[in-house]
C-alpha positions as CSV (number, residue, x, y, z in Angstrom):
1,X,108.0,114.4,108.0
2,X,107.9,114.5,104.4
3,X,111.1,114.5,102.1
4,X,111.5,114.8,98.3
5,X,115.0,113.3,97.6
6,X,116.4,114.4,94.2
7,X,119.8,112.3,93.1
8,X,119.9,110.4,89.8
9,X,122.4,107.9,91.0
10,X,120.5,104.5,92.7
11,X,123.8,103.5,94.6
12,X,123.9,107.1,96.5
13,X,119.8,107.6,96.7
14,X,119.1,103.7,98.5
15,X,120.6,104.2,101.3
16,X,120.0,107.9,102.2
17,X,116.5,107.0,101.7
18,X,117.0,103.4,104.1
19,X,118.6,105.5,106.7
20,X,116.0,108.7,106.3
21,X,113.1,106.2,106.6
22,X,114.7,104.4,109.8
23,X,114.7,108.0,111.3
24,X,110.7,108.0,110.8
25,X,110.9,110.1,107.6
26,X,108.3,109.2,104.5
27,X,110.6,109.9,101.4
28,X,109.8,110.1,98.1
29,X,112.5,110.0,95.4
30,X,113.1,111.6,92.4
31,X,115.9,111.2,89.5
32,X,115.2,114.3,87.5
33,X,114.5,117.5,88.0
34,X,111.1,117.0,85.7
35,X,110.0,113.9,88.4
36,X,110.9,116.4,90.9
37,X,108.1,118.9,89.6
38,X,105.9,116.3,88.9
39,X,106.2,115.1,92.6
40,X,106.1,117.8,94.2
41,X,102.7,119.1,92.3
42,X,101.2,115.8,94.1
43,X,102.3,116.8,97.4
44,X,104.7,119.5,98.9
45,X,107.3,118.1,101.2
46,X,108.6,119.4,104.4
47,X,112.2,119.4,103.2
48,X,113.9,119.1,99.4
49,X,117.5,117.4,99.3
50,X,118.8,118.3,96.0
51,X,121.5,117.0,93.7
52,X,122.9,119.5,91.2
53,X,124.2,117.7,88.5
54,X,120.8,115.9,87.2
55,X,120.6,114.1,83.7
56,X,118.2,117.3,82.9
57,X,121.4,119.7,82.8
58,X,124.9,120.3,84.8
59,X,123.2,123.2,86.6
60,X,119.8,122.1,86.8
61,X,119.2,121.3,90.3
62,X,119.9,125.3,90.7
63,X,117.7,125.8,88.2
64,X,114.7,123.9,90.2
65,X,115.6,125.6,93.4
66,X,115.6,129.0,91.7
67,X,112.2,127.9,90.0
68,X,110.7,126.7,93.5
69,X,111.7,129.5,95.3
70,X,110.0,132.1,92.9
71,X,107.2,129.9,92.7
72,X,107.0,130.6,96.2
73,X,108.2,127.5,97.7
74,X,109.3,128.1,101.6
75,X,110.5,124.9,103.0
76,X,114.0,123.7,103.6
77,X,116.5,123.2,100.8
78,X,119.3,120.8,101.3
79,X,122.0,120.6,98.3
80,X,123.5,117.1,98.5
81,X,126.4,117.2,95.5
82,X,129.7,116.7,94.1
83,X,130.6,120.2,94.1
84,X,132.5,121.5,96.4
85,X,134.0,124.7,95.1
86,X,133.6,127.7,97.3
87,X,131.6,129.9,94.1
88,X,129.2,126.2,93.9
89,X,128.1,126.7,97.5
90,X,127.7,130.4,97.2
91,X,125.5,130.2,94.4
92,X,123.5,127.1,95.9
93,X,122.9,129.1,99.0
94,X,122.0,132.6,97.1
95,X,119.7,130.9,94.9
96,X,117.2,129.8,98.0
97,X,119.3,126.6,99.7
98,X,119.3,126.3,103.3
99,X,122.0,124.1,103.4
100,X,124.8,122.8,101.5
101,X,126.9,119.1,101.9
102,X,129.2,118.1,99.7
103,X,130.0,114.1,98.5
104,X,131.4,112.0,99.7
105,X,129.7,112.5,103.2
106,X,128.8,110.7,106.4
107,X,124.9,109.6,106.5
108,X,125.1,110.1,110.1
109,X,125.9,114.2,109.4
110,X,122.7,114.4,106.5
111,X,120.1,113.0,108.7
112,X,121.9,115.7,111.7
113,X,121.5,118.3,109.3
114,X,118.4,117.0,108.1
115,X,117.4,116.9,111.8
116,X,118.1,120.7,112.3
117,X,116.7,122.1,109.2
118,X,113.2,120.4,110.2
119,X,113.4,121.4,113.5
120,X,114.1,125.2,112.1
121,X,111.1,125.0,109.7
122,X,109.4,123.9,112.4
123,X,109.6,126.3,115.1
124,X,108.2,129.0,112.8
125,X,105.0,126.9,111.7
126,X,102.1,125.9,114.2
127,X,103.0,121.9,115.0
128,X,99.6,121.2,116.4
129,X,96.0,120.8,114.4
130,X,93.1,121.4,115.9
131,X,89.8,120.8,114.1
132,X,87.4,119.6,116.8
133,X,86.7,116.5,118.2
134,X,90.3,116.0,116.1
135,X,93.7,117.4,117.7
136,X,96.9,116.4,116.4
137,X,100.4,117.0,117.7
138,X,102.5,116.7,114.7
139,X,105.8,117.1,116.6
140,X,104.9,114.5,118.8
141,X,102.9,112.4,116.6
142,X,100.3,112.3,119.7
143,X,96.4,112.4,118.3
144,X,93.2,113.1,120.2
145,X,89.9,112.3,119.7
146,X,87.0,114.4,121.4
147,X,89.6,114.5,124.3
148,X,90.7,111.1,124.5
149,X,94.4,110.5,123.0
150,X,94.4,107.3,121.0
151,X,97.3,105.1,119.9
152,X,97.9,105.3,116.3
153,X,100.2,102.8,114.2
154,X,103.0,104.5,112.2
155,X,101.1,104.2,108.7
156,X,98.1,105.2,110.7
157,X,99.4,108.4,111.5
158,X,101.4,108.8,107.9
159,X,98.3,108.7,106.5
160,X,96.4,111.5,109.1
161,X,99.2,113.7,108.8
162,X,99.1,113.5,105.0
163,X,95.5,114.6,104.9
164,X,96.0,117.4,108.4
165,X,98.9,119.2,106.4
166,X,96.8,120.0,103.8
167,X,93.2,119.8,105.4
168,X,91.4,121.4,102.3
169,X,92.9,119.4,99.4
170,X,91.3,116.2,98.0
171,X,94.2,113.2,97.4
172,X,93.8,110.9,94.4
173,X,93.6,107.6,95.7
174,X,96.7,106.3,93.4
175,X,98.6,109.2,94.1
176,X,97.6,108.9,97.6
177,X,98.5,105.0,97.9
178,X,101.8,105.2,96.1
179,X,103.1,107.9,98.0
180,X,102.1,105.9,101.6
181,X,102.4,102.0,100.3
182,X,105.1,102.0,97.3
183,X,106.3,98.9,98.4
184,X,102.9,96.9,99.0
185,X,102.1,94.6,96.3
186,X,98.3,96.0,96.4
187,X,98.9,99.9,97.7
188,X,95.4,100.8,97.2
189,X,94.3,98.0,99.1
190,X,96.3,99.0,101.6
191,X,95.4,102.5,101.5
192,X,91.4,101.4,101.9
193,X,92.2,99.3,105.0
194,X,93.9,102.0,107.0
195,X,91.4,104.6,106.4
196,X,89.2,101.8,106.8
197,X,91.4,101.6,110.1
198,X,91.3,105.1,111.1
199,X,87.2,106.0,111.0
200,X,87.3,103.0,113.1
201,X,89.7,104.4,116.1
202,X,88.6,108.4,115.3
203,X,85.0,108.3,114.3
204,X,84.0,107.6,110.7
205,X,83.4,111.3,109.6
206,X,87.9,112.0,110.0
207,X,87.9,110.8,106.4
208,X,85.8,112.3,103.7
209,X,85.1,109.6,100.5
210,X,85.1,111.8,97.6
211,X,85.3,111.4,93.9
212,X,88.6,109.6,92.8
213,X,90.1,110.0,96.3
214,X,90.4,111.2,99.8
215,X,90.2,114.3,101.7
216,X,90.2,115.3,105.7
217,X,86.5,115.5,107.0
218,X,85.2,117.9,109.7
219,X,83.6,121.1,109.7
């Protein structure tokens, strides 16, 4: 799953994001509000762990949750803050958060509430993708092609449920490669070489070349 963290301190947001990714997460990371936006314009993400307190204003991870949710915004909202008074989490949850943990906290508890929230979302949204000869079980990360499941490598299948999740939208290969590869040294090479990878084990129509980028093929 997809998961836009928003914290402007490094020491808090590295190892929520190491322990996130362990748990088979892609994570994306934000220290503003603004990035946040910016981000999330790109690609929506399956779950938003916001900080308050953001070098944009005191109250300005409200504000963005307030903002998301009348921009019509429906996944899970996780605040992940300092604040701990009783009105804080009243107001967090009022203004469209799903859940609210307060610092210091266990890692162990935010990827269990992670865990649930996703799981929540989840049961109300179809998990499964079927655009024939392509079927995709994105609970199970299981894919089928013209009946016959094939094994798919974890970046493999990062990169196919980037493109199922939004079937209709065209990705900007930079966009694209830094969201999958921000740690490769060449992330567009890498992108090329798994969809290079992936017509090869589903049929070189699954991926659609188009100008600037990428989008899922299939009628």
């Amino acid at each position: 799953m997809h998961i836009l963290l928003v914290e402007d301190h490094k020491d808090v947001a590295r190892p929520v994001i190491m322990m996130l990714e362990h748990d088979r997460h892609q994570v994306r990371w934000a220290s503003t509000a603004r990035a946040a936006l910016d981000l999330m314009a790109e690609a929506e993400p399956d779950l938003l762990i916001l900080d308050i307190m953001l070098p944009d204003g005191e109250n300005a991870g409200l504000q963005l949750a307030k903002q998301l949710r009348e921009a019509g915004f429906e996944r899970p909202i996780l605040f992940l803050t300092a604040r701990d008074a009783i009105e804080d989490r009243i107001e967090g949850l009022d203004l469209g958060g799903d859940d609210y943990l307060t610092k210091p906290f266990d890692v162990q508890e935010l990827l269990a509430r992670v865990r649930a929230l996703l799981r929540r979302d989840g049961s109300n949204r179809s998990r499964v993708f079927l655009r024939e000869p392509l079927k995709v079980d994105l609970k199970l990360r299981r894919v089928w092609w013209d009946g016959q499941e094939k094994q798919l490598s974890e970046k493999e299948f990062a990169l196919l449920e980037v493109l199922v999740l939004d079937s209709e939208k065209v990705f900007f290969s930079e966009a694209l490669a830094d969201r999958l590869f921000p740690d490769a040294e060449t992330p567009l090479q890498s992108l090329r070489m798994y969809v290079m990878r992936l017509r090869d084990k589903l049929g070189p129509q699954v991926i659609v070349t188009v100008s600037g980028g990428y989008r899922l093929g299939l009628s």
